[in-house]
C-alpha positions as CSV (number, residue, x, y, z in Angstrom):
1,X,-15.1,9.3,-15.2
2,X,-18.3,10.2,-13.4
3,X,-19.6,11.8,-10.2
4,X,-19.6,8.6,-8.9
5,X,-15.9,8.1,-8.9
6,X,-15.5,10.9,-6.8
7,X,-17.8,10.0,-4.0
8,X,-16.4,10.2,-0.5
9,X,-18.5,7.3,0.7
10,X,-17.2,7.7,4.0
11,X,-18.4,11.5,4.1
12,X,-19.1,12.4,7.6
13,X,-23.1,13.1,8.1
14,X,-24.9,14.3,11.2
15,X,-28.6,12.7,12.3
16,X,-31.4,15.6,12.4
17,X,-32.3,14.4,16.0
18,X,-28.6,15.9,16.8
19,X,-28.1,19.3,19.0
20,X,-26.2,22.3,17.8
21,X,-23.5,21.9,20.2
22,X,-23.0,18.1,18.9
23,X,-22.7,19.3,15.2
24,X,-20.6,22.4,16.4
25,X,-18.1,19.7,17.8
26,X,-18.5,17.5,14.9
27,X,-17.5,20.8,12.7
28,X,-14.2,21.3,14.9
29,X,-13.2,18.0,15.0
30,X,-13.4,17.3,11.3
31,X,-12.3,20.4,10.2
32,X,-15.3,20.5,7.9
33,X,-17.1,23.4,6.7
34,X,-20.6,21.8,6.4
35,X,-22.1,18.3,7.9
36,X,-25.1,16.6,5.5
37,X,-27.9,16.4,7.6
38,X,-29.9,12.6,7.5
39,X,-32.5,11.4,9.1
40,X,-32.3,8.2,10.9
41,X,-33.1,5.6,7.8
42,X,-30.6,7.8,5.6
43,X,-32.9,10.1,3.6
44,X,-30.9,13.5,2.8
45,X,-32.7,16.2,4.3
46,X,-30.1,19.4,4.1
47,X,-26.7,20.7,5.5
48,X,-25.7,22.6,8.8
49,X,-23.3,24.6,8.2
50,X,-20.3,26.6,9.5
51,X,-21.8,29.8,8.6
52,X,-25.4,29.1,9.5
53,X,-23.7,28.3,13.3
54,X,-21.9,31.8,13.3
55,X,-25.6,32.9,11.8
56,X,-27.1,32.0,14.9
57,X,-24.7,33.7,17.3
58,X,-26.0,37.3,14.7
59,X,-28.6,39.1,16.1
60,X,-31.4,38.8,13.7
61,X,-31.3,42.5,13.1
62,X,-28.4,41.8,11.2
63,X,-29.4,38.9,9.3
64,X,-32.5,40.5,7.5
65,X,-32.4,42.1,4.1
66,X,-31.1,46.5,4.9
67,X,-30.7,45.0,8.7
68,X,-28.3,46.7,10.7
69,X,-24.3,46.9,9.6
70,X,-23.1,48.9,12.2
71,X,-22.9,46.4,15.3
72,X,-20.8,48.9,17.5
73,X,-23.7,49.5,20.1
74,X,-23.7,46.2,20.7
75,X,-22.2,43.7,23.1
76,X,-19.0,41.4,21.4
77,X,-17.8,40.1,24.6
78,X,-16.6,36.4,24.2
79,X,-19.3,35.7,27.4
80,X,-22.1,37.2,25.4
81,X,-20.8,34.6,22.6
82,X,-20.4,31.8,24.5
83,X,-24.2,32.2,26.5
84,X,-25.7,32.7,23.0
85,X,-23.9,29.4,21.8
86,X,-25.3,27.9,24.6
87,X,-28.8,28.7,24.6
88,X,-28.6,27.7,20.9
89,X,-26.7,24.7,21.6
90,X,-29.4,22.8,22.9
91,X,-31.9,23.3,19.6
92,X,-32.3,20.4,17.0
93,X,-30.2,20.5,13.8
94,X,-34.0,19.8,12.2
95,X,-34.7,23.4,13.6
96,X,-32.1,25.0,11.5
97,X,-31.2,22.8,8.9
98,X,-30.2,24.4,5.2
99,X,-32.5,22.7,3.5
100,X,-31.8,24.7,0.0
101,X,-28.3,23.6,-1.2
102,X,-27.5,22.5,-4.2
103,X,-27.1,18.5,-4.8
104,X,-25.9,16.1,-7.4
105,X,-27.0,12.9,-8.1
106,X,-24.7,9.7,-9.8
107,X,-25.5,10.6,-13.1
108,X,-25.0,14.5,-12.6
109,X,-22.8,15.3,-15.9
110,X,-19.4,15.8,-14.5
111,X,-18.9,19.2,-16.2
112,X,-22.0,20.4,-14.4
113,X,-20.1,19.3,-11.0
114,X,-17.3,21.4,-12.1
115,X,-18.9,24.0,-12.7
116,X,-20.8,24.4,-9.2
117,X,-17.6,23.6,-7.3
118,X,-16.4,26.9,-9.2
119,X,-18.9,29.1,-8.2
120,X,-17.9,28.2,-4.5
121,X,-20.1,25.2,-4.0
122,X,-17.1,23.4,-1.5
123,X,-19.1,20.2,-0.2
124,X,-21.7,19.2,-3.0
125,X,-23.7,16.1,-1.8
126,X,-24.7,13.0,-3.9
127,X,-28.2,11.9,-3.1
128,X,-29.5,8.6,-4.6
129,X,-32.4,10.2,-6.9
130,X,-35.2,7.3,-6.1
131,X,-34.9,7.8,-2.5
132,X,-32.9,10.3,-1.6
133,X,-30.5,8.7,0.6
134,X,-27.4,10.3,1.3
135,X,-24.4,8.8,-1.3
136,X,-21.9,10.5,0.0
137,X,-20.2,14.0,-0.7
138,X,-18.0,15.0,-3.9
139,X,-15.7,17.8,-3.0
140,X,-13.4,20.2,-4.6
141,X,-10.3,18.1,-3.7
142,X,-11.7,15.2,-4.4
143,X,-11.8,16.3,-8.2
144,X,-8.5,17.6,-8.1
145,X,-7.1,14.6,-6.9
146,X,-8.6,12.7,-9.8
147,X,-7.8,15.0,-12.1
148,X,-4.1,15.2,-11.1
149,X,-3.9,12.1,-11.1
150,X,-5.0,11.3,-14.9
151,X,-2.5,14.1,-15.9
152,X,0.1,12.1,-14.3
153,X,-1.3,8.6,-15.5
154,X,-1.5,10.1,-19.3
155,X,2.3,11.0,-19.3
């Protein structure tokens, strides 16, 4: 088995030219924790993430290294929430996209993959290493699916 076998080619992706508020809905529609961000011929360009949307709604006092930890002098009211994720809303995912994350290609060694989605790597995607178009996304599930599923094919 290979990385390839566990390829969700139908992963869900979102186009860099997208707004917040479209990959916010994309997020609670899918149930997803992170979207791979493409451009528009396909190239792989990062993720947007659950967390880097509730990073946004932070103030950035909070999000610098020693920043503040104490966030009781400030406003939490859902209003104040929702007019932040509003006037972020309308920014480009290209503006805030995670470009750092970790990615595999086809020929990734499979024990390397497992050992990534161990350390907490949920949504790892496959990238095709010429051209960096986006494969598709080999997750945690998917792995145990196929794993299961040789246990219960070997007996």
């Amino acid at each position: 088995m290979t990385i390839r076998d566990l390829i969700d080619p139908n992963s869900v992706t979102i186009r860099d030219d997208s707004t917040i508020a479209d990959a916010a809905q994309l997020l609670l529609e899918t149930k997803l924790s992170a979207l791979p961000v493409v451009n528009a011929s396909g190239r792989y360009l990062g993720i947007f993430s659950v967390n880097r949307l509730l990073a946004l709604l932070l103030p950035r006092a909070v999000l610098i290294e020693g920043g503040v930890s104490d966030l009781g002098f400030v406003s939490d009211a859902m209003e104040t929430l929702c007019a932040k994720m509003a006037e972020q809303g309308t920014r480009l995912i290209s503006d805030v996209v995670e470009k750092e994350v970790r990615i595999a290609y086809p020929d990734t060694p499979l024990l390397e993959l497992v050992l990534h989605l161990y350390r907490g790597e949920n949504d790892i995607p496959v990238v095709d290493k010429a051209t960096h178009h986006f494969i598709g996304t080999v997750t945690s599930a998917h792995l145990l699916a196929k794993v299961c599923q040789g246990v219960d094919d070997a007996q």
